[in-house]
Residue frames relative to the residue before (quaternion, step in Angstrom):
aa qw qx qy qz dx dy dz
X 1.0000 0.0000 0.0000 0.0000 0.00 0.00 0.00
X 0.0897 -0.8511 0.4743 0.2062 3.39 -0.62 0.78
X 0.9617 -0.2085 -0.0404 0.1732 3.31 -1.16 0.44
X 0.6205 0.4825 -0.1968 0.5861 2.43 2.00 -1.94
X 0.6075 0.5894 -0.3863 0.3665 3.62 0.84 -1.09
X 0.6842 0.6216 -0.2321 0.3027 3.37 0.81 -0.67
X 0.6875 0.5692 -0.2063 0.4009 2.86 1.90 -0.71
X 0.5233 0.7079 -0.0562 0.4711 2.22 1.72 -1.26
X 0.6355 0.4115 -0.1636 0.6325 3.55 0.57 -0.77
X 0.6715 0.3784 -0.4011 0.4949 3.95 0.66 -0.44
X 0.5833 0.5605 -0.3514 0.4713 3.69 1.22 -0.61
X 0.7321 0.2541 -0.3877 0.4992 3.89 0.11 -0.70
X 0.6935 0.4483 -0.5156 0.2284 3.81 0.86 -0.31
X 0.5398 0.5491 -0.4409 0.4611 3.72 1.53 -0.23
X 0.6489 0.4255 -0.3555 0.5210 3.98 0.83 -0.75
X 0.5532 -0.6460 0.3967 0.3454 3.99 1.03 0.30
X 0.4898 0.6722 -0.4857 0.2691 3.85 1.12 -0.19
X 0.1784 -0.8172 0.5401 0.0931 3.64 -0.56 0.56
X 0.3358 -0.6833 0.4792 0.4366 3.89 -0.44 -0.04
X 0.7700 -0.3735 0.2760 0.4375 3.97 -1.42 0.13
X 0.6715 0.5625 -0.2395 0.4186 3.37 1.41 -1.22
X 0.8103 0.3207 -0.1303 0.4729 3.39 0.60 -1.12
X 0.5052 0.3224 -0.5275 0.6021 3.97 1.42 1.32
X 0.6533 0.4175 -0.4519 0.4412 3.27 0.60 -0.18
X 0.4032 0.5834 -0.4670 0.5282 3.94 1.09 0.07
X 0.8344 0.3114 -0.1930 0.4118 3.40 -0.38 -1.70
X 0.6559 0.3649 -0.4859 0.4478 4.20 0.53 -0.83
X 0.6340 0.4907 -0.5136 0.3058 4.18 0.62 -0.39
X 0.5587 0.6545 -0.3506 0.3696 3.20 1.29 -0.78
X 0.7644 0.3693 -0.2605 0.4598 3.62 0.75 -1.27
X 0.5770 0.4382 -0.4426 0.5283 3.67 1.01 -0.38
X 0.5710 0.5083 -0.4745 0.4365 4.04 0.28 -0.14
X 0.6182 0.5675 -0.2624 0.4763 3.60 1.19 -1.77
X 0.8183 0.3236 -0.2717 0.3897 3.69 0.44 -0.75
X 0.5256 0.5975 -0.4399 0.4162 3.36 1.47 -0.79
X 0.6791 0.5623 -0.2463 0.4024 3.77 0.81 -1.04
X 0.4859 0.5575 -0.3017 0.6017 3.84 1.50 -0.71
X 0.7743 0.3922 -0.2655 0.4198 3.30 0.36 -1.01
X 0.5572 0.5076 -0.3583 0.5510 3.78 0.96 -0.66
X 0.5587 0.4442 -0.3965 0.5774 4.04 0.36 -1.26
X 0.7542 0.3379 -0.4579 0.3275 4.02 -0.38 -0.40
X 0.8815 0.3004 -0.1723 0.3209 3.32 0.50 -1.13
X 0.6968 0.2732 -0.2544 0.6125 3.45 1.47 0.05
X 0.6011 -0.4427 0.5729 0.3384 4.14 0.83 0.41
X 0.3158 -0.8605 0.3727 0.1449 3.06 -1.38 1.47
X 0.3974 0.5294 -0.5331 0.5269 3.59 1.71 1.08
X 0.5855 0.4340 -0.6078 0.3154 3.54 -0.01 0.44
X 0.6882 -0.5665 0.3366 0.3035 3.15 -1.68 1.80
X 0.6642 0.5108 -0.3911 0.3807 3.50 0.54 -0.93
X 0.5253 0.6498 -0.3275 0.4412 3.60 0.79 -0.93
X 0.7520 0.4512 -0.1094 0.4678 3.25 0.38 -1.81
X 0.7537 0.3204 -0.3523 0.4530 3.53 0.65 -0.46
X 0.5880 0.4574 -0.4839 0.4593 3.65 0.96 -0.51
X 0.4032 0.7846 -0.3481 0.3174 3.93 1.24 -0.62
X 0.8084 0.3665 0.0338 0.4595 3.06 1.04 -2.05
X 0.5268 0.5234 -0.3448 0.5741 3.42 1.43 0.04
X 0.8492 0.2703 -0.2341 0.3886 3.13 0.39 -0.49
X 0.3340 0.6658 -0.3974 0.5359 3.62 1.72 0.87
X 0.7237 0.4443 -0.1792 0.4967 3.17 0.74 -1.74
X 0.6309 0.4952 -0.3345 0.4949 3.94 0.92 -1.16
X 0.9120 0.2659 -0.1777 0.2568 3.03 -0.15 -1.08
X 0.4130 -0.7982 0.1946 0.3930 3.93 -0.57 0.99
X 0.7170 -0.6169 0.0539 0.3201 3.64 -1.31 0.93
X 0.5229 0.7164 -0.3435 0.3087 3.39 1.38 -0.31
X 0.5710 0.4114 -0.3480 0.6193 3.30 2.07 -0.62
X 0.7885 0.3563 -0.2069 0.4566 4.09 0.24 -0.21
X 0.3258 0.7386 -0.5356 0.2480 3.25 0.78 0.62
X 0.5647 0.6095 -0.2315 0.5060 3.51 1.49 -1.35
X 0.9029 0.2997 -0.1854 0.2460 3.65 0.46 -0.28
């Protein structure tokens, strides 16, 4: 990436503009994050299903948001 791009890309991230790729990153992330919140209530957080929707959304999503969990 060269320089200008760099700035550039620091500029929409301070004016909040994101590209298509990287909201479609973060909303899969929070719909995984909640889909898994929601499993941990109604089935307990050792059920496999839990745990795997758990781990998908560790591995998906990037670590500064999952660090807590």
């Amino acid at each position: 990436m060269s320089a200008a791009q760099k700035q550039e890309e620091d500029e929409k991230e301070k004016a909040g503009i994101t590209d298509s790729s990287s909201d479609y990153k973060m909303r899969h992330c929070y719909v995984t994050y909640v889909e898994s919140q929601r499993c941990i209530k109604k089935k307990g957080e050792m059920a496999a299903e839990c745990e795997k929707i758990g781990k998908h959304f560790r591995s998906f999503c990037p670590k500064e948001w999952v660090s807590w969990c």
